[in-house]
C-alpha positions in Angstrom: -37.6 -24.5 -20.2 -34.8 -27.2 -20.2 -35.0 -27.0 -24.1 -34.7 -23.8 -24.0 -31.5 -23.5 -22.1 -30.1 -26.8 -24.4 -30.4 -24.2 -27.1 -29.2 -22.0 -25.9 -26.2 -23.8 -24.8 -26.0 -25.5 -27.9 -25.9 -21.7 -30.1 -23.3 -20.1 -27.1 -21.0 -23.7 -27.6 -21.0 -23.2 -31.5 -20.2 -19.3 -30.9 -17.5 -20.5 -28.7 -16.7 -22.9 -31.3 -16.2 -20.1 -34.1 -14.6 -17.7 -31.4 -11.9 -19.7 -30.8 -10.9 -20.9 -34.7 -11.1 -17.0 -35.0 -8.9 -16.4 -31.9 -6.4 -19.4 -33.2 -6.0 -18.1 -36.8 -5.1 -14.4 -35.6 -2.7 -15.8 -33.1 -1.0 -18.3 -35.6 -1.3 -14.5 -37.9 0.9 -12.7 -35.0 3.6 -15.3 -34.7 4.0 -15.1 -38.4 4.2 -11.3 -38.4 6.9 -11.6 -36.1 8.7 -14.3 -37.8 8.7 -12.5 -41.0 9.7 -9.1 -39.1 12.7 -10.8 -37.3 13.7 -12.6 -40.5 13.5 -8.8 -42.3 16.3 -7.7 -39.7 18.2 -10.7 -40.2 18.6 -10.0 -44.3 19.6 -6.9 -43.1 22.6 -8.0 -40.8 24.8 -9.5 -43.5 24.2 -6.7 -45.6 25.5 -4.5 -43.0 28.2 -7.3 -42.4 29.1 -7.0 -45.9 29.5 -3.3 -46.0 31.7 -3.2 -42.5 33.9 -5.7 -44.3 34.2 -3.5 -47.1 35.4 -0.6 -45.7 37.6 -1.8 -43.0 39.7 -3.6 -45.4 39.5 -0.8 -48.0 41.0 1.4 -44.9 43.8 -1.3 -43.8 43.7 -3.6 -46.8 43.9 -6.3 -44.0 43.0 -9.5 -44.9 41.2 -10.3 -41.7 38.3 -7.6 -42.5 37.0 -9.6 -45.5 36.0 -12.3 -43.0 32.9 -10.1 -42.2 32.9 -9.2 -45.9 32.7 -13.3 -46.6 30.5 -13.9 -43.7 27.4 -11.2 -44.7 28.1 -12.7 -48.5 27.4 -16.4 -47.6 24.0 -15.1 -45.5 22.4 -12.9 -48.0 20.9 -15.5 -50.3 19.7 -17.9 -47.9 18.3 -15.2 -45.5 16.6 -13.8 -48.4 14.6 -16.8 -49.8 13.6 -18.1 -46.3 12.1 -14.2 -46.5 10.6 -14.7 -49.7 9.2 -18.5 -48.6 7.8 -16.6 -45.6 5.9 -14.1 -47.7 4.5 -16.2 -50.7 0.7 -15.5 -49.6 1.5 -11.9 -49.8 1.5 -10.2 -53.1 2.9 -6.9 -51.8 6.1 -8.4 -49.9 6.7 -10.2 -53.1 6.6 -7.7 -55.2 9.0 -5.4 -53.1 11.9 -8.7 -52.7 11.6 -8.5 -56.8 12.8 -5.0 -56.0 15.2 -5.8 -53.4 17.1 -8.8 -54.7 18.3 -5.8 -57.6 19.7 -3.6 -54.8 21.1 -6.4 -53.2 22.9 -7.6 -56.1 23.7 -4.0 -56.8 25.8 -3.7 -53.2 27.3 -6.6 -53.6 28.3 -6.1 -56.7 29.3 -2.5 -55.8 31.5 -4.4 -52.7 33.1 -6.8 -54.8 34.4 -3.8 -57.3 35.8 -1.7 -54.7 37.5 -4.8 -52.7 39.0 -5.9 -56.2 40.0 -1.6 -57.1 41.5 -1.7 -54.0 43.6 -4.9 -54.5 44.3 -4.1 -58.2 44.7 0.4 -57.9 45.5 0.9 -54.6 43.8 2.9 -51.5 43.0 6.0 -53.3 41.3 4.5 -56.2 39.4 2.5 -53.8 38.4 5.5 -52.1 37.1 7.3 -55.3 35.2 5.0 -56.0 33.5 4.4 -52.7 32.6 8.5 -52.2 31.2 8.2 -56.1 28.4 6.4 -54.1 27.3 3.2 -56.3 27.6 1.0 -53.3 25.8 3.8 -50.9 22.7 4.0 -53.1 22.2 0.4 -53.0 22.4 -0.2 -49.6 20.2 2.3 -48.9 17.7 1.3 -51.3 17.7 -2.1 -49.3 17.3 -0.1 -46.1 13.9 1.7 -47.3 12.9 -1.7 -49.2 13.2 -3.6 -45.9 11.9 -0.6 -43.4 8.9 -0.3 -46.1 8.2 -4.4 -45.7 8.5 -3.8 -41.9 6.4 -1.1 -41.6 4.0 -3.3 -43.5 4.3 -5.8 -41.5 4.1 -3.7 -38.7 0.5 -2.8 -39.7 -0.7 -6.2 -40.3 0.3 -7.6 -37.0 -1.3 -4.9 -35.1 -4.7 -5.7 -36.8 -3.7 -9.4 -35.9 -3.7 -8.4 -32.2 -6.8 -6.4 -32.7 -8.2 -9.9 -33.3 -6.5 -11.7 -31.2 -7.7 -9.3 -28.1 -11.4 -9.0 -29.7 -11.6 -12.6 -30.3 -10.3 -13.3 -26.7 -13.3 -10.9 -25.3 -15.9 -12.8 -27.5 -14.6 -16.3 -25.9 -14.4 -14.6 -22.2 -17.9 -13.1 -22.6 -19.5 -16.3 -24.1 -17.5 -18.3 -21.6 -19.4 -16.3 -18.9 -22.6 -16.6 -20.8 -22.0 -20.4 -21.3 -21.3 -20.6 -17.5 -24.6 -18.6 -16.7 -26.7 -20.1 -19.3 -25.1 -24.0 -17.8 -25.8 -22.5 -14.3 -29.7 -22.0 -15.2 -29.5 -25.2 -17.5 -28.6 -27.1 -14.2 -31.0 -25.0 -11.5 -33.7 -25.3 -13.9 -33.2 -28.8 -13.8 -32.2 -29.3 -10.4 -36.3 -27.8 -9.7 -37.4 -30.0 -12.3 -35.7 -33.3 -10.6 -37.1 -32.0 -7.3 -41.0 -31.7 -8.7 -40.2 -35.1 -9.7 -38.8 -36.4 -6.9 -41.7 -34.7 -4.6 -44.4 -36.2 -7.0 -42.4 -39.5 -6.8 -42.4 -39.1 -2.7 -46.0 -38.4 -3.4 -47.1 -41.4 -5.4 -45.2 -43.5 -3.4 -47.1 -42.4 0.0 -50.0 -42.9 -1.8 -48.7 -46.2 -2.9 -47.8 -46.8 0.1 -51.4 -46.0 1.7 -53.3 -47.9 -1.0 -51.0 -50.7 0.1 -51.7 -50.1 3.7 -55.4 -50.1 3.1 -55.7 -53.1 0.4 -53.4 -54.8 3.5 -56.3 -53.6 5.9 -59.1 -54.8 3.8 -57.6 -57.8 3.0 -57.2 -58.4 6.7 -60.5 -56.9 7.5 -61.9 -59.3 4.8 -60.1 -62.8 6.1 -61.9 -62.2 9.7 -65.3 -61.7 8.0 -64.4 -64.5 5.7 -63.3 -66.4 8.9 -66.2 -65.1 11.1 -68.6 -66.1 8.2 -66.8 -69.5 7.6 -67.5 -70.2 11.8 -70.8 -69.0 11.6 -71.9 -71.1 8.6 -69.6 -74.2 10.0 -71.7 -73.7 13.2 -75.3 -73.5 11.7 -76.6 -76.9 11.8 -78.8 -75.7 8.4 -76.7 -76.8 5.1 -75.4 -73.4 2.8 -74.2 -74.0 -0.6 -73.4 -71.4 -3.4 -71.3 -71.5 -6.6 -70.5 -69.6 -9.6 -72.2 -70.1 -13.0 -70.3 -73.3 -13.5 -71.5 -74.6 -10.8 -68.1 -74.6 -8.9 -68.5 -74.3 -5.4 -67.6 -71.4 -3.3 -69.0 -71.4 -0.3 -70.5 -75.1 1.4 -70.8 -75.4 5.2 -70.4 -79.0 6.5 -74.2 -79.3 6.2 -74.4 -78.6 3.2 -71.2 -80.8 2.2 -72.9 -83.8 3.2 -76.5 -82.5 1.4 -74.5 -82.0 -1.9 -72.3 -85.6 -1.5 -75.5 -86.9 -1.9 -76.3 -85.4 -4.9 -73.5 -87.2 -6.2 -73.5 -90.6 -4.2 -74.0 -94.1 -5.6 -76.8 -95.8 -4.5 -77.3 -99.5 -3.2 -80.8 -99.6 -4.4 -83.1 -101.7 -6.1 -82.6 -101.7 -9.7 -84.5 -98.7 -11.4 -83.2 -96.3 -8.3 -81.4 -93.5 -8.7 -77.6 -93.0 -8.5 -77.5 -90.8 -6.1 -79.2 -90.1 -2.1 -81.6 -87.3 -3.1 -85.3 -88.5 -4.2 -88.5 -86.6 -5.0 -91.2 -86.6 -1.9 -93.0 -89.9 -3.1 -89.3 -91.4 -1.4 -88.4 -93.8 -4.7 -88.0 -91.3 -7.8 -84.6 -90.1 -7.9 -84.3 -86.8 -8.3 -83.3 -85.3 -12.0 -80.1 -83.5 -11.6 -81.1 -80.7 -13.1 -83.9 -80.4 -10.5 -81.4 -80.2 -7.8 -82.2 -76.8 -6.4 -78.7 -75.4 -6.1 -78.8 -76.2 -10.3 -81.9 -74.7 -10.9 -80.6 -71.3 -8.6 -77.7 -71.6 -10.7 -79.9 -71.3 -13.6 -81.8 -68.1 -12.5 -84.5 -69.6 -11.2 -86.2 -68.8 -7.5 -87.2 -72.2 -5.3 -89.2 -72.0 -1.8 -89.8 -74.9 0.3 -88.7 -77.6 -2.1 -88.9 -80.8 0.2 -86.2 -83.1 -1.1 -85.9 -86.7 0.9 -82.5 -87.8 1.4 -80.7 -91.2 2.0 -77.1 -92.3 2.3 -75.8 -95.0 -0.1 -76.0 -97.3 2.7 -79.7 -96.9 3.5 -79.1 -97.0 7.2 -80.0 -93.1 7.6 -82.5 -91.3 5.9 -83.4 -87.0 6.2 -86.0 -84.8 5.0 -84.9 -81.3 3.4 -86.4 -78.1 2.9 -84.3 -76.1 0.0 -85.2 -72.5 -0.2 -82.7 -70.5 -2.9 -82.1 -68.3 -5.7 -79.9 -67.1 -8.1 -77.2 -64.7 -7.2 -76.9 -61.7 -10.0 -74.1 -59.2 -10.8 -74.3 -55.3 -11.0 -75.8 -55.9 -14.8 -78.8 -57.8 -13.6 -77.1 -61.1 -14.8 -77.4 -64.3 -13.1 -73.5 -65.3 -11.9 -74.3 -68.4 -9.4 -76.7 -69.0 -6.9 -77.1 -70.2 -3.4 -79.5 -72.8 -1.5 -80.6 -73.2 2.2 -80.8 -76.6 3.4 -83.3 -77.2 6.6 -83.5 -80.4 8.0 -87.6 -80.8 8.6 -87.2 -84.8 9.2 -88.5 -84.1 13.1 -91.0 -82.3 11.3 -92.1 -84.7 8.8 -92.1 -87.5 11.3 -94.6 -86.2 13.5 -96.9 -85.1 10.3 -98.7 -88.3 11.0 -99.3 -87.8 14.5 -100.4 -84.1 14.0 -102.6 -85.6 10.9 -104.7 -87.9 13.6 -105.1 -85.5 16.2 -106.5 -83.1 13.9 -108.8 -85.5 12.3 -109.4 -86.5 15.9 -110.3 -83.4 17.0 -112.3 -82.5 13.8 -114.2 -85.9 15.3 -114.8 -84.6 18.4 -115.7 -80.8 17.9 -118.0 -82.2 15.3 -120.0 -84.5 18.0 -120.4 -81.8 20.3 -121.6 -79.3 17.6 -124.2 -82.8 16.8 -125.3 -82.1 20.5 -125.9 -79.2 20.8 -128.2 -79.3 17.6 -130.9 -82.1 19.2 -133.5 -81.3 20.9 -133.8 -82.1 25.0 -136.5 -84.2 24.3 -135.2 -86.7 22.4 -132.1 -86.9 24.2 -134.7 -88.0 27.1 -136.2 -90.3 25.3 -133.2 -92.0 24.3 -131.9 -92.0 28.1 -135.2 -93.0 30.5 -132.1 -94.6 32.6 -130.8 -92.3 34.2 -133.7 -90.4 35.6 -133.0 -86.8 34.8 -133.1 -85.0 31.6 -130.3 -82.6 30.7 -133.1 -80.1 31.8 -133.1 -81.1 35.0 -129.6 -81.3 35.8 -129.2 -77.7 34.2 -131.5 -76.6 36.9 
């Protein structure tokens, strides 16, 4: 739409454009017309001048009449080539000064005779000559010439106006389309800026609530991460788990100490380990690529992997249970893994204990299953001391 009314603008600016060159020509036509129309009437004053002259001093034969006579004389030729210098486009007007300059040469001509007749024969002479009507002729020959170049002119500059007036109706009614066609150009884009600017509100409350709620679960996420952090902080078992580099992102103290052993130097006998993690049989060090939170790492699943553990200084030792696995991503791929530490040393230390009571009570419930197997009378036979068979003492 807002191309549209460019276009449209841009076609009504260009007609406004043309309108106006159209309107400027035709006005610049006008004043012309009326320059050369006023400059016709002035080549006609001096003739007239001429011919007042001429027949006030043919009447008086006073000198101070041919002043006017002298006066139209000196204006005739100038007037009449600032005329013809006016009119050069114009084949017509050219054609009729050709005509013109003859009669005007004629009458003065004809002036200049009947001033001099006048001077040389006297008034009557002069006046026979003036009603023989040479000098009449001519001047009205230059009447009709310049009447005829009026009219003319007359004629041209109304078609001028014509323009003039049809060319200022074209620039008024494109004017008003340009001002209606700008007035849609701007509503049109006035709606456009407010879609935008509604869509712009509405992106930036939704912005604004994405923000909100990224803040929330962000927040929401630091008090699990913290809750989680106090609970594993507080669980006296050891939690480790790390990417597939083996970087560690998430260790409870526990576990801390669990995998600073994995990495300790030893005091030990020569042949030991260098580090505080050894197999069950307490001496072999334990390959650091069995160390179950590697191997979990590594995709693989561990349960109840006792690990023995000892400080570099020897003074403390600690039996572990790992239990772990491998942590995968949405594609089934392994991308870290995590290990549960349980300490089991209480456990471990009373394995012997438990081992000889069972074996002691394995003893014992064997005995008595002996006993009941034998037969009273050899149990008699074998205790005459005491006097009474189990027999008898059952009865």
């Amino acid at each position: 739409m807002l191309a549209i009314a460019a276009a449209v603008l841009g076609i009504i600016a260009a007609l406004l454009w043309h309108q106006n060159r159209r309107l400027q020509r035709a006005a610049a036509a006008v004043a012309h017309n009326h320059e050369v129309r006023a400059n016709l009437a002035r080549l006609l004053s001096p003739v007239q001048d001429v011919q007042t002259g001429q027949r006030d001093y043919l009447l008086t034969a006073d000198p101070r009449f041919l002043a006017s006579y002298n006066y139209g004389v000196s204006l005739i030729q100038p007037q009449y080539e600032r005329v013809q210098k006016l009119t050069r486009e114009d084949a017509r007007h050219q054609s009729a000064l050709a005509s013109l300059k003859a009669s005007l040469d004629q009458h003065l001509a004809a002036a200049k005779d009947s001033i001099s007749l006048r001077d040389t024969a006297g008034a009557e002479a002069a006046r026979r000559d003036v009603l023989s009507g040479k000098s009449t002729a001519a001047l009205d020959a230059i009447r009709l010439g310049l009447h005829e170049m009026d009219r003319h002119e007359a004629a041209a500059l109304g078609r001028n106006i014509q323009t003039v007036n049809s060319a200022e109706g074209s620039i008024n009614g494109l004017f008003t389309a340009l001002l209606g066609t700008f007035a849609i150009f701007v509503f049109v884009g006035w709606l456009a800026f407010a879609g935008e600017r509604s869509k712009r509100h509405v992106a930036e409350g939704q912005i604004s609530a994405a923000q909100s709620a990224v803040a929330a679960a962000h927040e929401e996420l630091h008090n699990r991460t913290v809750m989680l952090q106090a609970m594993l902080d507080s669980m006296s078992d050891g939690v480790a788990l790390a990417d597939r580099e083996q970087k560690f992102l998430i260790c409870n103290p526990a576990g801390r100490q669990i995998v600073d052993l994995s990495t300790q130097d030893t005091n030990g006998a020569p042949g030991e380990g260098g580090h505080g993690l050894y197999l069950p049989d307490q001496e072999t060090p334990l390959p650091a690529d069995q160390f179950p939170l590697a191997r979990a790492v590594h995709g693989e699943t561990i349960t109840n992997v006792e690990i023995f553990a000892r400080d570099a200084t020897r003074a403390t030792t600690q039996w572990l249970n790992a239990t772990g696995g491998p942590l995968r991503g949405e594609d089934g791929k392994s991308v870290g893994g995590v290990v549960v530490f349980q300490d089991i040393s209480a456990r471990k230390l009373m394995e012997p204990a438990q081992s000889q009571l069972v074996q002691q009570t394995e003893t014992e419930t064997s005995l008595v299953m002996l006993e009941d197997e034998i037969p009273d009378v050899f149990v008699s036979d074998v205790k005459p001391s005491k006097g009474k068979s189990r027999s008898d003492k059952a009865a």
